[in-house]
N, C-alpha and C positions, 0 to 999 in steps of 0.2 A: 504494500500500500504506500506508494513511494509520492502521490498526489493527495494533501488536504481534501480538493474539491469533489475525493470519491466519498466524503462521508457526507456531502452536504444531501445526498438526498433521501438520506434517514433523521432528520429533522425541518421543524417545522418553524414558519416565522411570523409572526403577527407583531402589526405595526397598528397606532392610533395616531392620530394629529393633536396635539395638545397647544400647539399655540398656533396663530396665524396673526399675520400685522406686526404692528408698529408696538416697541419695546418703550413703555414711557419709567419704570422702573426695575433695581435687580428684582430677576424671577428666579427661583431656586429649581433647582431640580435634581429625582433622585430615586431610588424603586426596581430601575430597569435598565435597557440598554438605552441611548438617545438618537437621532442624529439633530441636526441645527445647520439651517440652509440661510446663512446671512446673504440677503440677494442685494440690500445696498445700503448704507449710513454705516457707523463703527459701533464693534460691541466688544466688552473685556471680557475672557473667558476664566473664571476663579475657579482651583480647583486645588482642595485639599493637598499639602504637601506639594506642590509644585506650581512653578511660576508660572503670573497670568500671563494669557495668550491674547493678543489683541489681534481684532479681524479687522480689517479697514476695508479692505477689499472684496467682492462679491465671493464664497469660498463657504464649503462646509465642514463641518466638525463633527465625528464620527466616535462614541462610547460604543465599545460593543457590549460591555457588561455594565451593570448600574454600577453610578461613578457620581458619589456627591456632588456636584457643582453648580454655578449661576451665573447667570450671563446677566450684564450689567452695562447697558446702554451709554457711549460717550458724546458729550458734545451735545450741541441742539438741532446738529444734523438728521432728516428723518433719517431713518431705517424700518427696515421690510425684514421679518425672519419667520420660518416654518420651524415650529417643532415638532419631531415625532417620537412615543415613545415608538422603542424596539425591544422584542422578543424572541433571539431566535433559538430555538427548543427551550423552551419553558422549564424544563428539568433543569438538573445542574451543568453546570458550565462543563460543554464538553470539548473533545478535542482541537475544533475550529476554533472556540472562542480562546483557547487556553493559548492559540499560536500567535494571536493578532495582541498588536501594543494595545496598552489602555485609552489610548486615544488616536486618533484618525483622521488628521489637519491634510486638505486641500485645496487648494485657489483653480476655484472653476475654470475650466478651459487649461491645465496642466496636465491633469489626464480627461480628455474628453471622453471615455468609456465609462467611468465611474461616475462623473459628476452629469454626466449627459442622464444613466441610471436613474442618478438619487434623484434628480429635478422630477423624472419622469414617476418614481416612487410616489414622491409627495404628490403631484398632480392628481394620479389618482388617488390617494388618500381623502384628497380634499372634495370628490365628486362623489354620486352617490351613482352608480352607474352598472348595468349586468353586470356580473362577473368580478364583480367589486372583488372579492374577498380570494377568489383566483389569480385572480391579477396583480392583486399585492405579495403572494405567496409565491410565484413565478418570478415577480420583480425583486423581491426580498433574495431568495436565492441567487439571482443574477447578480442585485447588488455585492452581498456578500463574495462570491466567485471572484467578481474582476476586485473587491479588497483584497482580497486573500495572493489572488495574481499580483498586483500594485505593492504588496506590500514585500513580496516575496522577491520580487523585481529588485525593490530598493532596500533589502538588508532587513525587513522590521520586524519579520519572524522571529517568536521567542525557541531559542535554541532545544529546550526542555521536551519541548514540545517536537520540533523535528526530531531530533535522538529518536522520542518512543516512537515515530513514523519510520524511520530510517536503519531503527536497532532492528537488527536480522532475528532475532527472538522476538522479542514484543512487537514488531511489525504483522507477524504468522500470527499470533495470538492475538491482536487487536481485529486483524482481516478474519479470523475464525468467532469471533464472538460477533461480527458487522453480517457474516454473511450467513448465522444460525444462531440470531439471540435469544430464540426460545430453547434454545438445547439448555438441557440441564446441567451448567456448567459447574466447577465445584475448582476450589484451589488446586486441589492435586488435580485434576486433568488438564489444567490450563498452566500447572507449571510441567508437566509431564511434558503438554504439546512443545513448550519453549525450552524444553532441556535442561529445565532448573530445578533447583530445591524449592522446597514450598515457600521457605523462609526469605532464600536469594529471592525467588519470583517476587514476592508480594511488598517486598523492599526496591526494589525497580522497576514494576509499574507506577509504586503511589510517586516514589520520586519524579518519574518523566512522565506520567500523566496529572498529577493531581489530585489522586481517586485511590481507595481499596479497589481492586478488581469488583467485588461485589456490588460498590457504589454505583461504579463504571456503569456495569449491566444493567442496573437498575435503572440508571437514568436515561439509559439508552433502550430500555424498552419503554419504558412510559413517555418520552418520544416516541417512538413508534406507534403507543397506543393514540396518540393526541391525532396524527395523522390519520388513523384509520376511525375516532369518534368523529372525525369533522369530514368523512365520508357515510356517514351515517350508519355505521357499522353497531351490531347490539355490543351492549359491554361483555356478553359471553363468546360472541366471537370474536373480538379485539382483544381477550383475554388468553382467549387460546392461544393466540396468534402469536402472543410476543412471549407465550412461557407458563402461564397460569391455567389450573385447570377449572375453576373457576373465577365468572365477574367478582365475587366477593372479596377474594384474593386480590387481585388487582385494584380494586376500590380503595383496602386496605392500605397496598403501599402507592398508589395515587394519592391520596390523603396525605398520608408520610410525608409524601414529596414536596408536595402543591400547597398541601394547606386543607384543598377542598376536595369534592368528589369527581369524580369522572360527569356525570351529570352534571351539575355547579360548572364545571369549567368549561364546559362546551354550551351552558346556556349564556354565560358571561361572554364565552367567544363569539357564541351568534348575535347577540345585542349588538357587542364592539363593530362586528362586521356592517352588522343592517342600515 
């Protein structure tokens, strides 16, 4: 599994618009992942532990993970900005978001693949239009891709994270749990697969991925299940599908996860959408 953009299409990405217009005070933000499309006036970007970013010029601002910060209006210059929250796999932060910097600075018209994308992202956001809710999860992936390309292009990949892609062990075994995550995995077979002790294994996964193996799984099927509730799949078949022999089961560590039910999350989803 030598390419990021082979796992983007086992998760899912949901976007809202939470601001539109003209910035007449700082706005905080925080919860989720963002982006921020300064289209024209200047704004300060404040952000915990690191120095502020000023945007003068038309250019977006890319969180992939939630990232305390505020953006803070300069001058009595007008300004225009779009904000969106971003989600993508709602689970825990997996291998894509684990590779990309914590922030994601562009001046429009630098890479026109990306920023050409996010303009075209937010537009539909902002419309209410068929296929609404397709069409952002098409875009959402697309965007994400040429980040991941853009970023990968210019050095911004975190190392940690390619190793566990590139390591000849944990590469098999991350590609063996991607392409049968309802197999009933278990430490010892997934340090068998990698040639390791249980101990070694589960000591260089968490380090280069982030995760207990276990977490891993977990979070990457309940991705999977999100994908397949928002194709209106029952939760006893979505359940099977990713590993559970029953909905109840899955409910169970949906909840864990999320907070909420599998129900709950897909009706919050279809409102966001509608």
């Amino acid at each position: 599994m030598k390419d990021l953009s082979e796992l983007l299409n086992q998760h899912t990405f949901t976007s809202t618009i939470t601001h539109i217009g003209s910035l007449s005070g700082v706005k905080h933000f925080s919860g989720s992942g963002y982006l921020h499309l300064i289209e024209k006036g200047q704004v300060k970007v404040h952000r915990k532990g690191s120095r502020e970013l000023l945007m003068d010029k038309p250019s977006l601002i890319f969180f992939p993970k939630s990232m305390v910060h505020q953006l803070e209006p300069i001058g009595n210059t007008a300004n225009h900005i779009v904000s969106a929250s971003i989600q993508f796999s709602a689970s825990a932060p997996s291998l894509v978001l684990n590779a990309l910097p914590e922030e994601f600075y562009i001046e429009l018209g630098h890479d026109s693949s990306v920023s050409w994308t996010a303009k075209w992202l937010l537009e539909e956001l902002r419309q209410q239009r068929f296929g609404k809710s397709t069409m952002i999860n098409r875009l959402g992936e697309m965007f994400m891709l040429q980040v991941l390309r853009y970023a990968s292009e210019h050095g911004q990949l975190h190392e940690g994270t390619l190793q566990a892609i590139n390591h000849p062990q944990l590469s098999k075994i991350i590609y063996a749990i991607h392409s049968n995550p309802a197999h009933s995995w278990t430490l010892e077979s997934l340090a068998e697969l990698g040639a390791m002790s249980r101990s070694k294994f589960a000591e260089t996964f968490k380090a280069a991925v982030g995760q207990t193996p276990n977490d891993y799984i977990i979070s990457l099927r309940v991705s999977l299940a999100q994908k397949l509730l928002k194709k209106d799949k029952s939760i006893n078949f979505v359940a099977y599908e990713v590993g559970y022999e029953h909905g109840s089961a899955l409910a169970r560590v949906f909840k864990k996860k999320l907070g909420v039910s599998p129900t709950q999350w897909l009706q919050t989803e279809n409102s966001t959408m509608s």
